[in-house]
MITOR-677948 format. One record per residue (C-alpha): z, y, x; residue number from 1; residue in three letters. Coordinates in nm, 4 decimals. Layout:
! MITOR-677948
[[Z Y X] NUM 'Ala'];
...
This chain:
! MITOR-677948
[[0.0000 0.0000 0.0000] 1 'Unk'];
[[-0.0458 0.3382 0.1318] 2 'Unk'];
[[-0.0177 0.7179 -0.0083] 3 'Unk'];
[[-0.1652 0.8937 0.1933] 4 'Unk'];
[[-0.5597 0.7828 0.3106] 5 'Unk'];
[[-0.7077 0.9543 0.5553] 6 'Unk'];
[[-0.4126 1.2598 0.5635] 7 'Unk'];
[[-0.4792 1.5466 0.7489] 8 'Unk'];
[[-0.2126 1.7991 0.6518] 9 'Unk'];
[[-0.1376 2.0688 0.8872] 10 'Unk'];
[[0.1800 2.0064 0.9806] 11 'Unk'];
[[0.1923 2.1962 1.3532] 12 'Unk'];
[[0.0003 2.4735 1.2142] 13 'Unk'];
[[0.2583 2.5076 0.9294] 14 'Unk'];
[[0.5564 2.4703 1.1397] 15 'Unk'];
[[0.6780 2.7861 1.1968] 16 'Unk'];
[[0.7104 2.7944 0.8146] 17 'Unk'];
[[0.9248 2.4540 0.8236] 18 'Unk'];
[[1.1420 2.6103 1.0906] 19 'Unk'];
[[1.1797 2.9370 0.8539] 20 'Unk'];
[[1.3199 2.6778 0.6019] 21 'Unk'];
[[1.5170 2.4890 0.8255] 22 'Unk'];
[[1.6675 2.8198 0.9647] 23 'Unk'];
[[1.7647 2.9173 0.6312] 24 'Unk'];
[[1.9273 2.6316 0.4719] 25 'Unk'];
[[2.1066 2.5543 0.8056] 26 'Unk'];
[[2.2474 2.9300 0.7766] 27 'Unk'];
[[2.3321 2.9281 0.4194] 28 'Unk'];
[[2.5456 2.5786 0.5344] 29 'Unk'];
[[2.6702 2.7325 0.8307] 30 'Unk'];
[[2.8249 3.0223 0.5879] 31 'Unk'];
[[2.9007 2.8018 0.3388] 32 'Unk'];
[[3.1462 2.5700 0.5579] 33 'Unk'];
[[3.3145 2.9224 0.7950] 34 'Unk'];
[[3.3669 3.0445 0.4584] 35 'Unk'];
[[3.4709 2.7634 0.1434] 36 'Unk'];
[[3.5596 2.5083 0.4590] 37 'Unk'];
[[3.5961 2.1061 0.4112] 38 'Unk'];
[[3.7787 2.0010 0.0716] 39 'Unk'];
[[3.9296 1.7065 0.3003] 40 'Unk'];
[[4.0420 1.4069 0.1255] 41 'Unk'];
[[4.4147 1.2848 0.1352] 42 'Unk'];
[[4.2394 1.0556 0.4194] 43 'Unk'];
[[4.2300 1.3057 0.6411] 44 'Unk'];
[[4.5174 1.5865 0.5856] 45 'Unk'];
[[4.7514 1.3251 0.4237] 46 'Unk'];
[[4.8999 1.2910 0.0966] 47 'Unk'];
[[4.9624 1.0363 -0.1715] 48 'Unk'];
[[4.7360 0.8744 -0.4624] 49 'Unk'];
[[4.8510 0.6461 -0.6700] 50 'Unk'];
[[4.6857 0.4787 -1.0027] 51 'Unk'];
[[4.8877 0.5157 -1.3402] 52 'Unk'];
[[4.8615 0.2655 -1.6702] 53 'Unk'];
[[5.0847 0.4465 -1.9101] 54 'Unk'];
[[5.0393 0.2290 -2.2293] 55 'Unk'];
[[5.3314 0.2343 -2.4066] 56 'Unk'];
[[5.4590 -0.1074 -2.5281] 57 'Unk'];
[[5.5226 0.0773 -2.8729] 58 'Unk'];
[[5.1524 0.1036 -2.9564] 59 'Unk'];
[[5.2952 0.4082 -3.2231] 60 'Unk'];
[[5.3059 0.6283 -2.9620] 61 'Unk'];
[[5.0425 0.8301 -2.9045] 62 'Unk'];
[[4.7876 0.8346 -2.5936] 63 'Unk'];
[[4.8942 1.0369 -2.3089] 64 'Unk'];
[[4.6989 1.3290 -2.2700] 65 'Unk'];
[[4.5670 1.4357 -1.9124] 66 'Unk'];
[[4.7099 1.7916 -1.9721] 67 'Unk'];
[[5.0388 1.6746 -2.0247] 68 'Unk'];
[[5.0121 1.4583 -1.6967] 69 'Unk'];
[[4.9019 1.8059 -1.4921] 70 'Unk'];
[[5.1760 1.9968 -1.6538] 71 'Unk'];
[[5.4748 1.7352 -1.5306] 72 'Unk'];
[[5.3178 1.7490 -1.2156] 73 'Unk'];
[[5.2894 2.0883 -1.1958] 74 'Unk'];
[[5.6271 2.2077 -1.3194] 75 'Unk'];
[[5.7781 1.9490 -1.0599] 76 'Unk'];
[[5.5495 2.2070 -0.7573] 77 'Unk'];
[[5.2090 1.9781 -0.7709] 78 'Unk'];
[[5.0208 2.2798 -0.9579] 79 'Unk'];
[[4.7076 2.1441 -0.7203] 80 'Unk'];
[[4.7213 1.7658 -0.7932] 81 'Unk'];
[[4.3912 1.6120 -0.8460] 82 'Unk'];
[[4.4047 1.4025 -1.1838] 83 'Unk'];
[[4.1129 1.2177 -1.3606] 84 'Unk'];
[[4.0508 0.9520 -1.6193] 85 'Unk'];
[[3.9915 0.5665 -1.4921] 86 'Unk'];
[[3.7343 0.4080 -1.6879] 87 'Unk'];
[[3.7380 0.5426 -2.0919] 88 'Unk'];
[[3.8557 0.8638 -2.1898] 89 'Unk'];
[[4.0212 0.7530 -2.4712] 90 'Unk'];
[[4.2436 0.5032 -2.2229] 91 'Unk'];
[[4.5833 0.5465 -2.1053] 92 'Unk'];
[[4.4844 0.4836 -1.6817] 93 'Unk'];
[[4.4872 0.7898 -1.4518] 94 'Unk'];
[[4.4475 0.8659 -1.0915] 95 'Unk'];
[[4.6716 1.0818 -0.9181] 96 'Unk'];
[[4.5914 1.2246 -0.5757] 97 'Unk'];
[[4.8365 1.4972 -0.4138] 98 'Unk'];
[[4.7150 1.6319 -0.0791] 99 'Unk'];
[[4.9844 1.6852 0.2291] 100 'Unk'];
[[4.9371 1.8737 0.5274] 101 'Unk'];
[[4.9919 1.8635 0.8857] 102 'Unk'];
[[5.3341 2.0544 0.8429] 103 'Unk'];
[[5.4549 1.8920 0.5336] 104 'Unk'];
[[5.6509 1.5684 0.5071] 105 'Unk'];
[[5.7632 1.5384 0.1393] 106 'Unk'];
[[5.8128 1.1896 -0.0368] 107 'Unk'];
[[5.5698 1.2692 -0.2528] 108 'Unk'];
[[5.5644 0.9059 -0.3522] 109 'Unk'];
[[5.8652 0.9173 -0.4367] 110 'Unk'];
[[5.8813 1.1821 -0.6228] 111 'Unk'];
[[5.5583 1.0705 -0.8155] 112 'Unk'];
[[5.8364 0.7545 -0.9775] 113 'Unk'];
[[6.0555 1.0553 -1.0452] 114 'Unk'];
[[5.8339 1.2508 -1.2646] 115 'Unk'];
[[5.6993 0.9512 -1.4757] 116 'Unk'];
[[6.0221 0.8364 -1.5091] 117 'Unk'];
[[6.1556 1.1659 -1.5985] 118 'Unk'];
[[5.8664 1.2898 -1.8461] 119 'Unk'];
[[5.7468 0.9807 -1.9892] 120 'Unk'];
[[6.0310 0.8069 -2.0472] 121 'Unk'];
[[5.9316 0.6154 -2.3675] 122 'Unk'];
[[5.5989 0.4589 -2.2319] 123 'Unk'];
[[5.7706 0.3449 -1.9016] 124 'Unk'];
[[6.0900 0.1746 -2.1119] 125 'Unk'];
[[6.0300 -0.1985 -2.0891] 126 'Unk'];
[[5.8426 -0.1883 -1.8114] 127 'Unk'];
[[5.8791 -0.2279 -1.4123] 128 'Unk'];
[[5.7324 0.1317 -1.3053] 129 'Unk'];
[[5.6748 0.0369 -0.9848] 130 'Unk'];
[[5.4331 -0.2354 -1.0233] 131 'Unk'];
[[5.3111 -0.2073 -1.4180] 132 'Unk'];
[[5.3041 0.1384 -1.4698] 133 'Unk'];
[[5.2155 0.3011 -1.1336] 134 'Unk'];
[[4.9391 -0.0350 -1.0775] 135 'Unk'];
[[4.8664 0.1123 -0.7498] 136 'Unk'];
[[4.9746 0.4181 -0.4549] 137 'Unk'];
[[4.9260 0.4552 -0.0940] 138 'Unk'];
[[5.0392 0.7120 0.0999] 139 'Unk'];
[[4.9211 0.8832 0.4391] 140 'Unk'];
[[5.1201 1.0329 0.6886] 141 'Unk'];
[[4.9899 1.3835 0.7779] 142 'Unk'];
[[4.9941 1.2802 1.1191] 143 'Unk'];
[[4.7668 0.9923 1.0293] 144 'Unk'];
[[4.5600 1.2317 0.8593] 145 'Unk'];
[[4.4691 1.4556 1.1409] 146 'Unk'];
[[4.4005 1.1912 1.3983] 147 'Unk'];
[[4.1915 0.9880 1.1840] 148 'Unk'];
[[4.0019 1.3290 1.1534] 149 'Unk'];
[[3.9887 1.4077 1.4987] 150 'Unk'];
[[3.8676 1.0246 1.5854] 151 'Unk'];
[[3.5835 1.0718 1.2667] 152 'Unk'];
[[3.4442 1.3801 1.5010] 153 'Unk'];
[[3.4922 1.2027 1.8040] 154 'Unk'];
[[3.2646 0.8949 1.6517] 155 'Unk'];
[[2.9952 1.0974 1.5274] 156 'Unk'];
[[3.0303 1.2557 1.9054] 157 'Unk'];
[[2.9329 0.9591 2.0518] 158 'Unk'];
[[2.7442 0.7727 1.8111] 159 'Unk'];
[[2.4632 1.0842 1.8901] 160 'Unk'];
[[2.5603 1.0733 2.2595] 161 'Unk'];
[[2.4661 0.6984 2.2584] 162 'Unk'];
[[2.1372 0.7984 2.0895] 163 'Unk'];
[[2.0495 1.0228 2.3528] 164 'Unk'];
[[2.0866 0.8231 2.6072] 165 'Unk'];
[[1.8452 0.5446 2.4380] 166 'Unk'];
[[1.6089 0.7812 2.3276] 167 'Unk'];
[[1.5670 0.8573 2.6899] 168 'Unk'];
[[1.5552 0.5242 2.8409] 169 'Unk'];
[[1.2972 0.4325 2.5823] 170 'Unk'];
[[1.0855 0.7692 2.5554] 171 'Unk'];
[[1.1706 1.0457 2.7649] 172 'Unk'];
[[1.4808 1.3294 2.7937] 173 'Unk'];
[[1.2988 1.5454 2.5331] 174 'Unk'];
[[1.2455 1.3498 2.2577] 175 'Unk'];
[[1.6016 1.2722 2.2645] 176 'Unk'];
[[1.7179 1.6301 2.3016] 177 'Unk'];
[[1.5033 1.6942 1.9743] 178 'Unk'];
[[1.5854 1.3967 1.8078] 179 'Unk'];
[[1.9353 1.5203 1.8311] 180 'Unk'];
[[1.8559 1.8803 1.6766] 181 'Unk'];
[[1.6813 1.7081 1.3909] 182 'Unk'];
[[2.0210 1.4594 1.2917] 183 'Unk'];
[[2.2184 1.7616 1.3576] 184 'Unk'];
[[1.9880 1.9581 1.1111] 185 'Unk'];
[[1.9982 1.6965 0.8503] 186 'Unk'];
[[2.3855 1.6289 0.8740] 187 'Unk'];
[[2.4774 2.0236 0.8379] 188 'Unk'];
[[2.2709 2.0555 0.5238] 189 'Unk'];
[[2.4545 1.7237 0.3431] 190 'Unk'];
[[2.8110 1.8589 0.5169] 191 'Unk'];
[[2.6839 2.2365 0.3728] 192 'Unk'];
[[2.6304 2.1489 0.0432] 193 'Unk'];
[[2.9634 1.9205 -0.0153] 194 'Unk'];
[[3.1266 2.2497 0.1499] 195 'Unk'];
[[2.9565 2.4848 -0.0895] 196 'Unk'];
[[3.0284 2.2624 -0.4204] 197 'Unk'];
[[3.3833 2.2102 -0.3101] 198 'Unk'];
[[3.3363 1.8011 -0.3524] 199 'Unk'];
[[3.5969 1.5843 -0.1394] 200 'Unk'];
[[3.5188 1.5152 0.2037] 201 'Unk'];
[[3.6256 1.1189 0.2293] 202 'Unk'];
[[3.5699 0.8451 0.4569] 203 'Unk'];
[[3.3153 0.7403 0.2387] 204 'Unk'];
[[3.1538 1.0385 0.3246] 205 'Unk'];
[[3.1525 0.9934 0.6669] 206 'Unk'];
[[2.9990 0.6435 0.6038] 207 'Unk'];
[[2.7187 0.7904 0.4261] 208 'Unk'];
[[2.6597 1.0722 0.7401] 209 'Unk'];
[[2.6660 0.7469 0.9990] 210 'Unk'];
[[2.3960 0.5914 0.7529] 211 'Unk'];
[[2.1759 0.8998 0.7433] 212 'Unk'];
[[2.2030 0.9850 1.1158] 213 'Unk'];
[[2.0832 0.6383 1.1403] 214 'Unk'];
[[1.7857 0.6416 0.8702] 215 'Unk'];
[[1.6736 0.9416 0.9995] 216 'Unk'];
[[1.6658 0.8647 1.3587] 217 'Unk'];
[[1.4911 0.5505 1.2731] 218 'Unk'];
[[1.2065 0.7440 1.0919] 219 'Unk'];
[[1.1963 1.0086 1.4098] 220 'Unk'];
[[1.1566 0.7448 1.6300] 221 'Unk'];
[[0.8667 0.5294 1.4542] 222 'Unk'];
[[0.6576 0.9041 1.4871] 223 'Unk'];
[[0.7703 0.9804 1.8382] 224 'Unk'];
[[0.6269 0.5864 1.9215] 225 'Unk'];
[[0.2655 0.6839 1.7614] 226 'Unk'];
[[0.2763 1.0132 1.9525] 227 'Unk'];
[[0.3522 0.8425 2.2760] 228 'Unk'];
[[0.0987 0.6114 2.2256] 229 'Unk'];
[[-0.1630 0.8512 2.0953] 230 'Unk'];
[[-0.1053 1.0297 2.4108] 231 'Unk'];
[[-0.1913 0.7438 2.6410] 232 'Unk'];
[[-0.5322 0.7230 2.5244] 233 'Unk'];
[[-0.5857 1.0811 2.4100] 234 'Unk'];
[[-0.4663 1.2980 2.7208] 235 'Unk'];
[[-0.7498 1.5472 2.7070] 236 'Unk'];
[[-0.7659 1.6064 2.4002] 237 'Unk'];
[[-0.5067 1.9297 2.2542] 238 'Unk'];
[[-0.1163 1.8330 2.2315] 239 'Unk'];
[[-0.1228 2.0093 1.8670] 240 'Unk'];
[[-0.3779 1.7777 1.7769] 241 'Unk'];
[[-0.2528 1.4552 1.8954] 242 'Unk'];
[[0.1423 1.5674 1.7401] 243 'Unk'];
[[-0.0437 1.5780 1.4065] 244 'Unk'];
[[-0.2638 1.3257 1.3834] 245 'Unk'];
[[0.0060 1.0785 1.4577] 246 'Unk'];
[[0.2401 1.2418 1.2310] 247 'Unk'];
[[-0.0200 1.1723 0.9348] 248 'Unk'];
[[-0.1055 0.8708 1.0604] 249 'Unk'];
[[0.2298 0.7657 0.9677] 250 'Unk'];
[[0.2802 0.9428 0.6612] 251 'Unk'];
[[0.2011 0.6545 0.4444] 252 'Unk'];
[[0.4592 0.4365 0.6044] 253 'Unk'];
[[0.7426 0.7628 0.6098] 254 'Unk'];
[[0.6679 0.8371 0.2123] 255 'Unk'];
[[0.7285 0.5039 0.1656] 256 'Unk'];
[[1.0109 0.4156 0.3258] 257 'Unk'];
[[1.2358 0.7143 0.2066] 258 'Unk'];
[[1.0597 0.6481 -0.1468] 259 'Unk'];
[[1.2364 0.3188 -0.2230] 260 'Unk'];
[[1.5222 0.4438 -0.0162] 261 'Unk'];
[[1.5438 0.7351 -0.2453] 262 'Unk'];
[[1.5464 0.5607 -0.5327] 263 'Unk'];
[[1.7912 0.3289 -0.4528] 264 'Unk'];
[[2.0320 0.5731 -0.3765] 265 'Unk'];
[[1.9582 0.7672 -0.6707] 266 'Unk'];
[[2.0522 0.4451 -0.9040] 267 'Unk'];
[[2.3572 0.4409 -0.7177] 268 'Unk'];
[[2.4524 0.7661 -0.8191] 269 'Unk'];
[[2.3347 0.7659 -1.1673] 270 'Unk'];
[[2.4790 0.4665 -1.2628] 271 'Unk'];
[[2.7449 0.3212 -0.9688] 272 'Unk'];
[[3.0355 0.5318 -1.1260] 273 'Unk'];
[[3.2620 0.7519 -1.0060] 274 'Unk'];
[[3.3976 0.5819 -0.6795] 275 'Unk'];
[[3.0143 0.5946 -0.5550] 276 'Unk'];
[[2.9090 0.9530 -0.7184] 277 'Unk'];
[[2.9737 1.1097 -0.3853] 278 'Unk'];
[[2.8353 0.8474 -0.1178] 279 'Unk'];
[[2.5376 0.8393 -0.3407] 280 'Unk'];
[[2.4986 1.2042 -0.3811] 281 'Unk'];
[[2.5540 1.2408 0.0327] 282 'Unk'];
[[2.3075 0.9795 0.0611] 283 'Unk'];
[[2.0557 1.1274 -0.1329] 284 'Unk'];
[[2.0423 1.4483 0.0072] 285 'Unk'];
[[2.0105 1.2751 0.3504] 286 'Unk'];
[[1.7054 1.0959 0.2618] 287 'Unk'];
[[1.5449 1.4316 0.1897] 288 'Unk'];
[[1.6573 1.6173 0.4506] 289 'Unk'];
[[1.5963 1.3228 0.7023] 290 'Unk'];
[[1.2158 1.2582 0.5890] 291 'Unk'];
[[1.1761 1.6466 0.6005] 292 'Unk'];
[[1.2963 1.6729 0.9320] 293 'Unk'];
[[1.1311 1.3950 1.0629] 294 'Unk'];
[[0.7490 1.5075 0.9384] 295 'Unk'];
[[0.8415 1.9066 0.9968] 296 'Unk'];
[[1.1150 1.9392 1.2745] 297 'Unk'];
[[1.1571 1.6862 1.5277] 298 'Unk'];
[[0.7736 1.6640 1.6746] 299 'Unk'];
[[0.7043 1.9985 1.6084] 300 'Unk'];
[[1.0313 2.0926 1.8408] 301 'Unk'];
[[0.9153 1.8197 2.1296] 302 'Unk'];
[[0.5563 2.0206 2.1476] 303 'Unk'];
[[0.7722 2.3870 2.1116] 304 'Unk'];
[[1.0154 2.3309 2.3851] 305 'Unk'];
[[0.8122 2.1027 2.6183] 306 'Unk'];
[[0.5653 2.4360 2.6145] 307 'Unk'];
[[0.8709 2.6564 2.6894] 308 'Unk'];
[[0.9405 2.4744 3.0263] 309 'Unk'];
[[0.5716 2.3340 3.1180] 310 'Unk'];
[[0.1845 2.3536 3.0598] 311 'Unk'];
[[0.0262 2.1967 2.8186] 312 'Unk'];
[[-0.1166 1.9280 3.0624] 313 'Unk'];
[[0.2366 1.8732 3.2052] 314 'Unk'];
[[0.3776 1.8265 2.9105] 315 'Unk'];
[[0.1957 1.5577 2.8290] 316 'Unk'];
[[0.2290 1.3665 3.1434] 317 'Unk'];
[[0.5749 1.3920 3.0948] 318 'Unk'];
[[0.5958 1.2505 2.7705] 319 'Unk'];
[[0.3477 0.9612 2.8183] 320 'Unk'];
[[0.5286 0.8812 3.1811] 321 'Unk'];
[[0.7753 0.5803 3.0486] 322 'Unk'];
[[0.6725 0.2613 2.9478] 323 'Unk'];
């Protein structure tokens, strides 16, 4: 199957226009996370969450309400606790999730038993609250929190150190370097746009960047390959031409790749629930931004900054030098 027979789109001759856009939604993410910041999950700055069943055993009584859930919590000094609905609306499960910080150490587990005790007296009577009523809680130490952040940065650190370094074994020093700029590109616009909406940054989260960085590198590297190649047997003819010949070349086998990727992702997020709403939405957005960068940025920057430091005919004998 293929999309795309006998493509010739202009995609070096449009590229200052892809690095307008580029520039732009990178700035507008940049701004986005100096000024809204990371909505970290209880992951990473500590906290509690725990998972409530308040059915009464009197089946009289009516359903608890999710307002009268926020207001116990927030009389008791939880005015920002996160609550939501588990499965139905019209059902009596909740999850609770109260964020810590690095300089607080409250038992905010323990106070959680407190309050349900305390405020909902008559659908916790006849039953153990600390197994039947709260069905679930974990709790993270702030301390926990902040080096599990720090060691998240420090992975994604090396994890596009490590790509580098193959990238540069296997090609050459600049395709890496611009390999790089592209996954950084396409991770700032997914991190930008869960800082702008305010959505919780989780470890799923940082799953779903891992997964893009690799997609996307994946993609950049099939083109870089056909441009290498191209090369080999095309060395007089122009750079430009070469870059974007072998970038339509594989256009058939990019669309469809990211298609079906697409797609799956989007099912995830349409109809995996709530757990995967985020991973799916991250994952989504990656699969965009990743095939964009891939046909627009990455090739376009190997021609652009090999140029800046050699001739044309230099360039090319550097890129085509490796096996």
């Amino acid at each position: 199957m293929r999309f795309f027979k006998n493509a010739n789109y202009p995609f070096v001759e449009i590229r200052k226009f892809s690095y307008a856009i580029s520039i732009i939604l990178i700035l507008t993410a940049v701004i986005g996370i100096a000024v809204r910041g990371f909505n970290w999950s209880i992951d990473f700055t500590g906290g509690v969450a725990a998972k409530l069943d308040l059915t009464a055993i009197d089946s009289s009584l009516p359903k608890v309400k999710i307002d009268e859930l926020r207001d116990a919590l927030k009389n008791h000094g939880y005015p920002e606790a996160e609550i939501q609905h588990i499965g139905a609306i019209e059902n009596s499960d909740f999850m609770i999730k109260i964020k810590g910080s690095e300089e607080d150490d409250v038992d905010a587990k323990g106070q959680i038993i407190e309050i349900i005790r305390e405020n909902f007296a008559e659908y916790v009577e006849g039953r153990d609250i600390t197994n039947e009523v709260i069905a679930e809680i974990y709790e993270v130490g702030p301390k926990v929190g902040g080096e599990l952040r720090r060691d998240v940065l420090f992975a994604l650190g090396i994890a596009l150190i490590l790509m580098i370094i193959y990238i540069w074994f296997r090609f050459e020093l600049v395709f890496g370097l611009m390999a790089i700029v592209a996954l950084a590109h396409d991770v700032l616009i997914v991190i930008g746009v869960f800082a702008l909406s305010g959505k919780e940054m989780t470890i799923q989260i940082i799953a779903a960047l891992l997964t893009i960085v690799g997609y996307s590198i994946n993609d950049t590297i099939v083109i870089f390959d056909r441009i290498r190649e191209s090369l080999k047997v095309r060395r007089k003819e122009p750079l430009d031409k070469v870059i974007n010949d072998s970038i339509n070349s594989t256009l058939s086998r990019t669309a469809i790749t990211s298609l079906t990727t697409f797609l799956a992702t989007l099912s995830l997020y349409l109809f995996g629930g709530q757990v995967l709403n985020d991973f799916a939405l991250a994952m989504c957005i990656g699969v965009i931004a990743g095939t964009y960068s891939s046909i627009f940025i990455a090739s376009n920057l190997v021609k652009d900054f090999g140029r800046m430091l050699k001739s044309e005919k230099q360039t090319i004998q550097q890129l085509t030098r490796r096996k």
